[in-house]
N, C-alpha and C positions, 0 to 999 in steps of 0.2 A: 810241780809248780804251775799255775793259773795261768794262761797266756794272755797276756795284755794287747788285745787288739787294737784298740785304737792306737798304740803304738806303732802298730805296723802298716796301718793306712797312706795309701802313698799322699804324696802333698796333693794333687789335683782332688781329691776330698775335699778338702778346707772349702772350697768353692762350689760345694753342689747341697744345695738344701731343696726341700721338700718343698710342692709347688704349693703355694697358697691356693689353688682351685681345689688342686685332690685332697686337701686336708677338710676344705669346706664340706666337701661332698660329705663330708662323717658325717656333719652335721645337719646335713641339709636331707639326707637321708630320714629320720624322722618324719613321721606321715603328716604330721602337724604342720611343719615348714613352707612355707610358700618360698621357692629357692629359686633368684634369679642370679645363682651365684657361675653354674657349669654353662661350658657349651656345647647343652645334650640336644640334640635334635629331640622333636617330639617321637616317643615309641608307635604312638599311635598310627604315623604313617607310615610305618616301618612294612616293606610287604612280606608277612608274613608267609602268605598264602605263596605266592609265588617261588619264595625261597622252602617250603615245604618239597613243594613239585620239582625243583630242581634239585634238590638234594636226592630225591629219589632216583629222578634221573641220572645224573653223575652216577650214583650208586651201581645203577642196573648196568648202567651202557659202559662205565670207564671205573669202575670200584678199585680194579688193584691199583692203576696207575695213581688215582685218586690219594690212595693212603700211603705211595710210597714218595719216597724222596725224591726230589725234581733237581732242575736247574737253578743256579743262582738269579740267574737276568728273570724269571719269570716265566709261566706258562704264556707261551706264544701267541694263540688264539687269543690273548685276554692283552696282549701288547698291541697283535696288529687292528685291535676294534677299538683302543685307545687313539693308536696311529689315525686311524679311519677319524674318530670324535674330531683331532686335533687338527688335520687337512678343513676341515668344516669352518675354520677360525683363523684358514689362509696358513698355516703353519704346516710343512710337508715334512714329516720324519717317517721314520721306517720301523720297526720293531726291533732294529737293533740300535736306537737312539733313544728307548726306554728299558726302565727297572722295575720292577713291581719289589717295593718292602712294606714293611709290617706297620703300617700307617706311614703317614707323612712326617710322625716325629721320628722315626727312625732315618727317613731320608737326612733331618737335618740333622742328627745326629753324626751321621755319615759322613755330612758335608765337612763337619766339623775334622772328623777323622783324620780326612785327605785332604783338607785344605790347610788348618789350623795349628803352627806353630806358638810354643808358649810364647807371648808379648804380642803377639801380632796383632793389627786393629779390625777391627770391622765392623763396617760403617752401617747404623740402623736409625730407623725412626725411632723418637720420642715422642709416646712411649710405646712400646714393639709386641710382639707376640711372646707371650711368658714361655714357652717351651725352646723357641730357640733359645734364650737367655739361659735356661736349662741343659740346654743337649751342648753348648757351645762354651759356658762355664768350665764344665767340667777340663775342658783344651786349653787353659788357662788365657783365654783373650782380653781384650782390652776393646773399651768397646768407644766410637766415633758417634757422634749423634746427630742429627738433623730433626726439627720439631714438626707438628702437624698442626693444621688447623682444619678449617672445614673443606679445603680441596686437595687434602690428604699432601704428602710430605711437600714442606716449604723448600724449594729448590733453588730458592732465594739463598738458604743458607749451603745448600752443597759444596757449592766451588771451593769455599774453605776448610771445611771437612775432606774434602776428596784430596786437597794437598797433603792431609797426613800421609797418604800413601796408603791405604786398606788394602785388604786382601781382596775382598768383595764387599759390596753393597747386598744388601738383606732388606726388600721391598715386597709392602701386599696392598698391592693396587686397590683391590676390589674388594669395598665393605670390610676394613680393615679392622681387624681383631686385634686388643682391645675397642679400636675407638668408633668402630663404627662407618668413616670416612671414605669416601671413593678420589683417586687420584683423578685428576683433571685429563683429558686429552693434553692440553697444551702441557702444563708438567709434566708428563708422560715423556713427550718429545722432549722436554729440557732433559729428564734425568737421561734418557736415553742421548743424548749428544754431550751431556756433562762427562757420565759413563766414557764414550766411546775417545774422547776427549784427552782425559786424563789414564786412559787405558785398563779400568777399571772393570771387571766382571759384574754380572748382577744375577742375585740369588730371586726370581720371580715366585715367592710365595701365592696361590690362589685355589685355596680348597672353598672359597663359599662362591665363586663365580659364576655360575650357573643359578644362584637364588638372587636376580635382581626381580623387584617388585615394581618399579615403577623407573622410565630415563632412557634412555637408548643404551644398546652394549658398547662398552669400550674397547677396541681393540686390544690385546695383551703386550706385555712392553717385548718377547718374545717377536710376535707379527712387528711392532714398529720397529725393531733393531734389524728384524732383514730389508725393511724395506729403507732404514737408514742405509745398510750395508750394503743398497744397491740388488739386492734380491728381489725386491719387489714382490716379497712375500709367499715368496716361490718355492722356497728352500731352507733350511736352517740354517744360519750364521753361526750359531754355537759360542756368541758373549754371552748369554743369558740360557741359566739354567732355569727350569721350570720344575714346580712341584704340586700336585696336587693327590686327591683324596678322594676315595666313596664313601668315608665316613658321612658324608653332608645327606648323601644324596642317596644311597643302598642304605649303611645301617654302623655305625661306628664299631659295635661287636666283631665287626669281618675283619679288621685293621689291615685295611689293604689302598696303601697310595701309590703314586708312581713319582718316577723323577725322568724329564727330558730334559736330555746332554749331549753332549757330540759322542762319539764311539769312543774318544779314548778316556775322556772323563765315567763312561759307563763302565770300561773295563775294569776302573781303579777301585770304583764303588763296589761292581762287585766282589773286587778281590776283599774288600773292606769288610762288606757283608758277610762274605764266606765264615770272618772270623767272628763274625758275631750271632748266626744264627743259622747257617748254610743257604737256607732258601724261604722265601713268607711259605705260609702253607698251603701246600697241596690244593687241597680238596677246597679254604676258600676261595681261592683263584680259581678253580673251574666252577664251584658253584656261582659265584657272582659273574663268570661271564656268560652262563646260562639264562642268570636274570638277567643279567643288561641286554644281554643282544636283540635282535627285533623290532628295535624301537621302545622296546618297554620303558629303559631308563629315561628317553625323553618324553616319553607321557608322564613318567611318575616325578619328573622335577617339576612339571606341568602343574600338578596338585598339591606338590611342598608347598611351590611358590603361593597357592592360595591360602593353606593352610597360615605359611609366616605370614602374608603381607597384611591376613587379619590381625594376625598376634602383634606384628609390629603397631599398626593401629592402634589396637586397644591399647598396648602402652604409650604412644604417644598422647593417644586423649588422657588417658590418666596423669600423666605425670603434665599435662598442662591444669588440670582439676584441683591434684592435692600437693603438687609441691609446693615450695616456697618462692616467690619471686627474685629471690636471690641467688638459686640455685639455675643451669642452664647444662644444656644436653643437647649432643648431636641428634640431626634424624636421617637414620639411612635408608639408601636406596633401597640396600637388599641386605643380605647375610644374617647373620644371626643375633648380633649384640648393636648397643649405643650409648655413651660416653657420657659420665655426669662430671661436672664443673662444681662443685662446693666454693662458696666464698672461702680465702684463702686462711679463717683463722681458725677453718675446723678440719679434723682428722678425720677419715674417712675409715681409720681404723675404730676408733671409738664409739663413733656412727654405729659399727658393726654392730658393737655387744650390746649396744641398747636395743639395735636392730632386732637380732636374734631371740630377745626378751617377748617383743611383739612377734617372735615366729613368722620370720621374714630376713632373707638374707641375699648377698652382693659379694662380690671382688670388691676389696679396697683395689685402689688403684698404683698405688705405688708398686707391686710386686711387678707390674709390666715396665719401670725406668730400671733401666740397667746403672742410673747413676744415683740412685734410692730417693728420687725427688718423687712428687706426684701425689704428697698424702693428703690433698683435697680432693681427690678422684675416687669413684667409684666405675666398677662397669656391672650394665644391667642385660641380663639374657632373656630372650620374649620370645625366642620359637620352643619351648620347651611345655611354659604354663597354656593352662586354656586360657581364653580370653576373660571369662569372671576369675579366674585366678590372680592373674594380672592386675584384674581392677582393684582385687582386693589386698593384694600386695602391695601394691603402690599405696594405695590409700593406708595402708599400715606404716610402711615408709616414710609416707607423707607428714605424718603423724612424728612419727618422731624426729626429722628433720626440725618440725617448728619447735618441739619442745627443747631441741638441742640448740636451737638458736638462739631460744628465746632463756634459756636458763645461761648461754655465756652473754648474752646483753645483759643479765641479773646480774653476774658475777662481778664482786668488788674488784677495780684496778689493784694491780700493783703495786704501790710506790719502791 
């Protein structure tokens, strides 16, 4: 007899679908495509050369350790030059208050693991990062909302949110993915005394942090929660966990991020982890701490940062050229993506397939509201194309935006 799988899927299935980014990627995959749909760093900067050399090295100097099976928490040397980056930013941990897993979606996924019983809430911007919605799903949550506008989450509306009672708050200060937006200093402090307030943890998302192009750096909500907590930035508090990546900034192929937590929330993760993969691997954990060390990794965000803050550029002049004046969009500081606004009676999914026609594509935006609102949005990624890429992307976009406009102002009413 045929075994009837889907019969046997447990219930937390029902709630996990396929990411509308990695589905794009099929498509956008064809050479013909101008795709501002992923958030692929540009390959271009990727140092090849250097990670050549250190693979070799690793090899020669440490090979068997290299290929065999490690620790859960992380190869050491590659924790405590983490430690070292993160004291730089007034934040003092130790290398046993970091994890190394297999990108930063794994971390949230983790989160989700040990924190996340079925019903429980937790509290996110609208509209939020599509992969926690993903990794957090699956834990069958329930999810609180707080809106954004242009000085990133409205903390205006927190306090009433935070009376639900959440597990944790889920925040990304900086150059925030989808939308583009950097949280205020002064918000900053709100969410951090709102938090501290109502006794509430906070989940500090920040993998594109180190790519601002233009503003002063903002302190990390991490830094202002010790110096709330009377640390004066001294020491780790441990209400705010931190997450971050070398996707942005080495090379997304390594899937190598970290999470900083107090010791006993590190312990639990890695008991988490154990069950899901035993340890990230080996050999890219010492390869990339090969490349990072020395300085390298700060000279080479050095030249990202040049590299986007033209491509951010070039689509900002473009999309003031050929959109439509109807349409409106954030312009950020730094990181990789920026937010389009659609007047409210067009679909950003429909948008798509016309889109796709002219060989140019986008994230609708609704995949990032957890409560399926958002379908006049799009999100646009610019560290990816060259800068005539862009132009001409946009201006294909641009194109059919008006023709979309202008054929539902054609369209006979209703009665």
């Amino acid at each position: 007899m045929k075994v009837l799988w889907t019969k046997r899927y447990a219930q937390r299935t029902q709630r996990m679908h396929s990411s509308a980014v990695r589905e794009l990627l099929k498509v956008t995959e064809q050479p013909d495509v101008i795709s501002f749909a992923g958030g692929l760093p540009a390959p271009e900067v990727f140092p090849v050369k250097e990670f050549q050399e250190a693979c070799q090295k690793v090899l020669n100097e440490h090979g068997p350790k290299a290929l065999q099976y490690s620790t859960t928490e992380g190869y050491r040397p590659l924790r405590e030059m983490i430690a070292r980056h993160t004291a730089r930013y007034g934040i003092v941990v130790d290398a046993d208050h970091i994890l190394i897993t297999s990108g930063s979606q794994q971390a949230l996924d983790l989160i989700g693991k040990i924190f996340i019983n079925p019903g429980d809430h937790v509290l996110v911007e609208k509209p939020t990062y599509l992969g926690a919605l993903q990794a957090w799903n699956a834990y069958q949550v329930e999810y609180v909302t707080v809106g954004l506008d242009d000085d990133g989450m409205r903390t205006d509306e927190l306090e009433e949110a935070l009376r639900s009672g959440p597990k944790f708050i889920y925040a990304l200060p900086n150059f925030h993915n989808p939308a583009g937006v950097t949280l205020t200093l002064e918000r900053r402090r709100q969410l951090i005394q709102l938090a501290d307030h109502y006794g509430v943890p906070i989940i500090e998302d920040d993998p594109y942090g180190q790519l601002r192009y233009e503003g002063e750096h903002l302190p990390s909500l991490v830094m202002l929660d010790n110096q709330y907590q009377a640390h004066n930035g001294a020491s780790y508090s441990g209400n705010v966990i931190y997450l971050s990546t070398f996707s942005k900034t080495l090379a997304p192929g390594l899937r190598l991020g970290w999470v900083i937590a107090p010791k006993e929330i590190i312990q639990k993760l890695v008991q988490a982890k154990q069950g899901t993969d035993l340890h990230t691997s080996t050999f890219n954990q010492m390869v990339a701490y090969e490349v990072a060390r020395g300085g390298f990794l700060d000279r080479h965000v050095r030249s990202i940062r040049a590299v986007y803050s033209e491509r951010r550029d070039a689509m900002l002049r473009a999309l003031e050229r050929y959109f439509p004046p109807e349409v409106h969009w954030t312009r950020p500081q730094g990181g990789l993506f920026l937010w389009v606004v659609l007047p409210e009676h067009l679909d950003a999914a429909q948008v798509l397939q016309e889109a796709v026609k002219e060989r140019v594509a986008f994230v609708p935006g609704r995949a990032f509201y957890p409560d399926g609102t958002g379908h006049n949005t799009m999100r646009l990624n610019f560290s990816n194309a060259a800068p005539e890429k862009i132009e001409e992307g946009i201006k294909r976009l641009g194109r059919v935006l008006k023709e979309t406009l202008s054929s539902v102002a054609l369209s006979p009413v209703k009665s």
